[in-house]
LODOVEX-186147 format. One record per residue (C-alpha): x, y, z. Coordinates in nm, 4 decimals, always signed. Example, Ala and Ser with C-alpha at 12.3 -4.5 7.8 and 13.67 -1.06 7.14 Angstrom:
residues 2
{px = +1.2300; py = -0.4500; pz = +0.7800}
{px = +1.3670; py = -0.1060; pz = +0.7140}
This chain:
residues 71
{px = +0.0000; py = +0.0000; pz = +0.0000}
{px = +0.2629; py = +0.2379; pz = +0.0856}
{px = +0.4815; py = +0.2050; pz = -0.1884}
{px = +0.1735; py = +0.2184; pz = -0.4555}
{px = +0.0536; py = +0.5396; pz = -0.2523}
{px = +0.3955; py = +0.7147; pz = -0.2803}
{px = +0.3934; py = +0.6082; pz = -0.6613}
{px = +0.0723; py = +0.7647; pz = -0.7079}
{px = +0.1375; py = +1.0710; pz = -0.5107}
{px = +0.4598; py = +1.1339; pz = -0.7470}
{px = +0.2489; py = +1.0432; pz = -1.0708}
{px = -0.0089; py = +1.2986; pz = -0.9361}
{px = +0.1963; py = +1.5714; pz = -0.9114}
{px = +0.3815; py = +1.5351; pz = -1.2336}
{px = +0.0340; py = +1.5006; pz = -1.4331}
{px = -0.1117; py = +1.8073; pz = -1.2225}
{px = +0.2219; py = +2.0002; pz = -1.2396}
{px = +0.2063; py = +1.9531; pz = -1.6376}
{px = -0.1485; py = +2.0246; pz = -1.6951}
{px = -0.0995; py = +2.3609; pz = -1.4690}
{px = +0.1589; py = +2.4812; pz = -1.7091}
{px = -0.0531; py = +2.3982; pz = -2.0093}
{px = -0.3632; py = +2.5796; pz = -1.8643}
{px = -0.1714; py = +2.8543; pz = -1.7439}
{px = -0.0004; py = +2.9176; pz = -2.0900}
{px = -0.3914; py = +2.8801; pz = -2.2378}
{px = -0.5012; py = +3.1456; pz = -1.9737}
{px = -0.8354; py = +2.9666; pz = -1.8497}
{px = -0.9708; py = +2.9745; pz = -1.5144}
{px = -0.9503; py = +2.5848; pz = -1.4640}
{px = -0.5932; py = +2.6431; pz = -1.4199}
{px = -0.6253; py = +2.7422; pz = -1.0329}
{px = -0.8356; py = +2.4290; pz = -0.8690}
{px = -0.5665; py = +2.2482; pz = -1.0866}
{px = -0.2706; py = +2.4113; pz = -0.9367}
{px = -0.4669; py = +2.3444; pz = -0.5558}
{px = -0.4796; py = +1.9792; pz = -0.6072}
{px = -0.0955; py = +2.0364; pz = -0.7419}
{px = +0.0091; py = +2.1571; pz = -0.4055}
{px = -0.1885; py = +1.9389; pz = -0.1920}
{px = -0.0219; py = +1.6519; pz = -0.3447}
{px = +0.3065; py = +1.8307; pz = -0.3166}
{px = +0.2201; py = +1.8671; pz = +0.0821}
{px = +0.1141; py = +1.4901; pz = +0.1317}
{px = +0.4297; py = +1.4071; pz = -0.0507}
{px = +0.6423; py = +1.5930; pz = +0.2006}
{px = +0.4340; py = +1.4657; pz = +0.5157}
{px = +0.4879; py = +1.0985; pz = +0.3691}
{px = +0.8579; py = +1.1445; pz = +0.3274}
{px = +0.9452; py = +1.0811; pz = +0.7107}
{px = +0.7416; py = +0.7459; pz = +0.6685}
{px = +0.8714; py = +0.5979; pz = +0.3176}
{px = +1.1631; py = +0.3890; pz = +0.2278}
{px = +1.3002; py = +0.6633; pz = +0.0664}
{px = +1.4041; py = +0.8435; pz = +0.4214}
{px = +1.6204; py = +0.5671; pz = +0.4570}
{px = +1.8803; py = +0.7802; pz = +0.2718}
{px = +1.8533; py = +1.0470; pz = +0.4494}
{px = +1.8790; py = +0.8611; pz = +0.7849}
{px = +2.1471; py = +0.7041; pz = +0.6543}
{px = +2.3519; py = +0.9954; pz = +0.5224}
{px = +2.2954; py = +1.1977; pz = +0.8681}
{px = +2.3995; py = +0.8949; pz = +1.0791}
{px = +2.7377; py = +0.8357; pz = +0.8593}
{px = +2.8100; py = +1.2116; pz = +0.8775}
{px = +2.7668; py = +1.2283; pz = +1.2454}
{px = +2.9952; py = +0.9103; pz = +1.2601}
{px = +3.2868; py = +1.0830; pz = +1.0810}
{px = +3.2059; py = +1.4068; pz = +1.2545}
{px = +3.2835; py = +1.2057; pz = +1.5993}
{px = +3.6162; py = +1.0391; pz = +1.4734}
């Protein structure tokens, strides 16, 4: 489930993120509740982040920098 949701979330905001630049460049009003649903997927992406595999890289990174830092 997780790793389907954080697929979807990142197909989401691609789709949305392309489809705002077309509508903007067209100049309609549909462009707006488009660009909402843009950035809401953009926010659940970042509240996800702590909770996907993905993090694992940063957790990682952190903890080997803190390790040289010590020596």
């Amino acid at each position: 489930y997780f790793d389907w949701f954080f697929l979807l979330v990142l197909a989401g905001i691609v789709f949305t993120g392309i489809l705002s630049q077309v509508l903007r460049l067209a100049e309609t009003p549909v462009m707006y509740p488009v660009y909402f649903v843009h950035l809401v997927l953009i926010f659940m992406l970042f509240v996800y982040a702590p909770y996907s595999k993905l993090a694992h890289f940063v957790y990682r990174t952190v903890a080997l920098a803190a390790m040289r830092k010590k020596q």
